[in-house]
C-alpha positions in Angstrom: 48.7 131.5 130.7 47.6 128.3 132.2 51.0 126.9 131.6 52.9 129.2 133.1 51.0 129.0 136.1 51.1 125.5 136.7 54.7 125.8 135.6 55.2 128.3 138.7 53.2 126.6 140.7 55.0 123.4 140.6 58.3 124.9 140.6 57.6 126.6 144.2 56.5 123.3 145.3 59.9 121.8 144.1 61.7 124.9 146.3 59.1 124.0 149.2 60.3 120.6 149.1 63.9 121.1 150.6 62.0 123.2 153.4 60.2 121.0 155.0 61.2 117.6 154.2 65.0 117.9 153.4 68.3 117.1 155.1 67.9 120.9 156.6 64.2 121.2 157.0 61.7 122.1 159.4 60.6 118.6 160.2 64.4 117.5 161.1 64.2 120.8 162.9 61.4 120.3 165.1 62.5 116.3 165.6 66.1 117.3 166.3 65.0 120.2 169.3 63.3 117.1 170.8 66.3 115.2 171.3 68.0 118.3 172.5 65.8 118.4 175.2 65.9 115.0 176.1 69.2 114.9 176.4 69.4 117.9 178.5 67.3 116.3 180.8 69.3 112.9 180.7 72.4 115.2 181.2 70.7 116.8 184.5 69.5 113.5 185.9 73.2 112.6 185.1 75.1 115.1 186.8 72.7 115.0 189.9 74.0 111.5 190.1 77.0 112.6 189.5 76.8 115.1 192.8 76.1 111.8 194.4 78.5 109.9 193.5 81.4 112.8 194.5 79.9 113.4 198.1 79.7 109.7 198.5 83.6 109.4 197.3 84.5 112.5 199.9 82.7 110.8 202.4 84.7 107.5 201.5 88.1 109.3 201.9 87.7 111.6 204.7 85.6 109.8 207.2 85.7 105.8 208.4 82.2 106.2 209.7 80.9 105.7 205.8 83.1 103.2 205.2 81.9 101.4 208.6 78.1 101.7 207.8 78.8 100.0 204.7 80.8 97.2 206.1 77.8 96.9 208.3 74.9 97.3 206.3 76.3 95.0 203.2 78.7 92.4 204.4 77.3 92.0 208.0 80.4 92.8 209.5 80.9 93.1 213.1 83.4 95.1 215.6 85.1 92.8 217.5 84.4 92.6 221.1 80.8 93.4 219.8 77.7 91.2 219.9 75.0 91.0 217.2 71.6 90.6 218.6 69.2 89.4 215.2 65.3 89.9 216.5 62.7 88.7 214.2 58.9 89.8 214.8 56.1 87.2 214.4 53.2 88.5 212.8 50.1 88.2 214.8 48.3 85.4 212.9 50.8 83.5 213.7 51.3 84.1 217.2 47.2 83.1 217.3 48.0 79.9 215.2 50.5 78.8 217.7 48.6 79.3 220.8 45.6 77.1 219.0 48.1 74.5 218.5 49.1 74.5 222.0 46.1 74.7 223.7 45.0 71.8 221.2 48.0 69.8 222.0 47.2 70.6 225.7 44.0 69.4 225.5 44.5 65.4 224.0 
């Protein structure tokens, strides 16, 4: 009797096998609903870039204002007739440095 439990016994662990650790298991299961999701994640992030994309492209065609701002903005392109004014800020400390050196110059 002990034999033919052991006997069934390790014949349903030889049908458990293909369960859980096989080609079709529940381990491949579980791992393969993971990627699922992270790819229908990547493939939202994706097609919001994608909605992007298309308005910038419609924008592009119909309109010269987007293809003026980007003129502009990345080759630092001018109208003509037009005058480009560049300001740049001093930071305070250095304003305070300058005056120091002035006043010191002043002063020999």
């Amino acid at each position: 009797m002990k034999y033919l439990a052991a006997a069934l016994v390790s014949l349903i662990l030889i049908m458990q096998y293909p369960l859980w650790l096989g080609k079709g298991g529940w381990l491949n299961v579980l791992q393969l609903e993971d990627k699922v999701i992270n790819s229908r994640q990547e493939n939202l992030q994706l097609q919001d870039r994608n909605k992007i994309l298309y308005a910038e492209i419609s924008d592009l065609k119909q309109g010269t204002d987007a293809i003026e701002e980007r003129a502009r903005t990345e080759l630092g392109m001018i109208k003509r007739n037009e005058m480009f004014f560049q300001i740049i800020e001093s930071s305070p400390t250095n304003l305070f440095l300058r005056a120091n050196l002035t006043h010191t110059n002043a002063m020999r």
